[in-house]
C-alpha positions, -999 to 999 in steps of 0.1 A, spaced: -12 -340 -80 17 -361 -76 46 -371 -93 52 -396 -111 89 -412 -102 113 -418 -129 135 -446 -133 157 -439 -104 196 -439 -123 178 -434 -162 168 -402 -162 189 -383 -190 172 -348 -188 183 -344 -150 205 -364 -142 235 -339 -123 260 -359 -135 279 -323 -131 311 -338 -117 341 -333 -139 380 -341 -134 394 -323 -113 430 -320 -89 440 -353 -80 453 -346 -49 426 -338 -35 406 -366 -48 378 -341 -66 372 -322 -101 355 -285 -103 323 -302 -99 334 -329 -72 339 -356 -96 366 -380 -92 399 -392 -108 409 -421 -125 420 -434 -155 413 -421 -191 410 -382 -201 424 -359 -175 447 -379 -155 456 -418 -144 434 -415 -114 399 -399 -127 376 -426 -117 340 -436 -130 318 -402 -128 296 -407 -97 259 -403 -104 249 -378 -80 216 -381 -85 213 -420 -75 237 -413 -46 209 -391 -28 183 -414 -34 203 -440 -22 216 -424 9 180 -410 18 168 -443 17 192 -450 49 178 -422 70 172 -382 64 204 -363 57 210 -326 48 234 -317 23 268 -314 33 261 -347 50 258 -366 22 288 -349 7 308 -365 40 294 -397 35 302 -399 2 342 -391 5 339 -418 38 316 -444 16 345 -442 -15 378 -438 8 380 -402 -4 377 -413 -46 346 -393 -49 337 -364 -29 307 -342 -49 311 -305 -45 282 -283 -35 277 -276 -68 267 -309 -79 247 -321 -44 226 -292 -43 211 -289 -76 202 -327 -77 182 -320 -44 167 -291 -59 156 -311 -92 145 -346 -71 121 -322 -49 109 -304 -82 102 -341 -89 84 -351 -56 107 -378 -47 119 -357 -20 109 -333 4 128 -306 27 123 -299 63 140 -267 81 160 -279 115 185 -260 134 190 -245 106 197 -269 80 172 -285 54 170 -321 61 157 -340 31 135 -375 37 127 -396 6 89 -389 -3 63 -424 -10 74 -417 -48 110 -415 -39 111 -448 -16 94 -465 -49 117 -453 -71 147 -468 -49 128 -501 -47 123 -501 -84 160 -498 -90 181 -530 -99 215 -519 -99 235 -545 -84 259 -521 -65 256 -490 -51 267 -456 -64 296 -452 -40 305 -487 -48 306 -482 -86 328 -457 -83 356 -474 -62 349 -505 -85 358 -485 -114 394 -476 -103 426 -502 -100 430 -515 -68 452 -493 -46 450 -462 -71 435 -442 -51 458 -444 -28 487 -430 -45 473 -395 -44 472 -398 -5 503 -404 0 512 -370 -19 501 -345 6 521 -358 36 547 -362 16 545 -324 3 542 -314 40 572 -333 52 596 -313 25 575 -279 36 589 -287 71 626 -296 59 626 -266 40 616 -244 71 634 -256 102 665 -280 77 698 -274 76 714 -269 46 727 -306 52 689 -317 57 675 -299 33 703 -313 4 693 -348 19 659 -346 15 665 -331 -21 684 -361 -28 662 -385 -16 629 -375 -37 648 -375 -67 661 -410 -55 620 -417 -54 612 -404 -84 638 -427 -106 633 -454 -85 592 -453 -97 599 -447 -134 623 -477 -128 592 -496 -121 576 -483 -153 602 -493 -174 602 -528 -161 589 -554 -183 560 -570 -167 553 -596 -200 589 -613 -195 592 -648 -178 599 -657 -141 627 -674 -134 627 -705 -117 
């Protein structure tokens, strides 16, 4: 007997929506969900439904899981990469459902979007994708401020190593330069009138 699909992104009971905030600097939460604005940090994004993501990405071609974790963090510029944790149990529950099934090469399960699945993608009128919900949520160039943390963190790493003390009391100086220089920008007032 087959199954009947459900509304591909309205499906409260099991939808593995598991991602939650997480460390910003590496762009996921405990469950792979990313940051953006609101409860947990300026960069926690829109909560990705994982669910509609591997329905979406099947419908492209047959992936395994970790692949669709990959192109997920490509599709969103590294906003939103889901963790294991969140992939693998949506796979589980949309094969439960028959809108998927598994196939076992070199070692890896391949999933392929069943007849029930690819009618469940076509029924769907979201006007974006997943991915692109996601970014959409965030300010533009938000995301890109936690990027620039991690070379920045590796840079001091390597002055604190191989610096003098000279280099190392430069390099002291000139992130705390940074860091009043940005709240500067906080404190400026954006509502007051150009000159002209």
């Amino acid at each position: 007997m087959r199954h009947r699909p459900p509304h591909l992104y309205n499906h409260p009971q099991h939808n593995p929506e598991v991602n939650g905030p997480g460390d910003a600097f590496r762009g996921r939460g405990p469950g792979g969900g990313p940051r953006g604005r609101g409860r947990g940090g300026p960069w926690r994004a829109r909560r990705g439904d994982v669910r509609a993501a591997v329905l979406a990405l099947l419908a492209e071609e047959p992936m395994h899981g970790y692949q669709m974790i990959q192109m997920l963090d490509e599709r969103t510029d590294g906003v939103w990469k889901p963790s294991p944790g969140s992939i693998y149990p949506a796979l589980a529950l949309l094969e439960d459902e028959g809108l998927i099934r598994a196939d076992e090469s070199s070692g890896k399960r391949h999933f392929t979007l069943t007849d029930d699945g690819r009618a469940a993608v076509e029924a769907d009128t979201r006007p974006m994708s997943p991915w692109d919900e996601v970014t959409a949520s965030q300010r533009p160039g938000s995301h890109q401020l936690p990027k620039a943390i991690k070379p920045l963190v590796v840079a001091l790493s390597q002055v604190a190593e191989a610096g003098t003390d000279e280099q190392v009391t430069r390099a002291f100086e000139i992130v705390n330069d940074a860091r009043r220089r940005i709240y500067a920008i906080l404190a400026e007032d954006t509502t007051a009138p150009t000159a002209v």
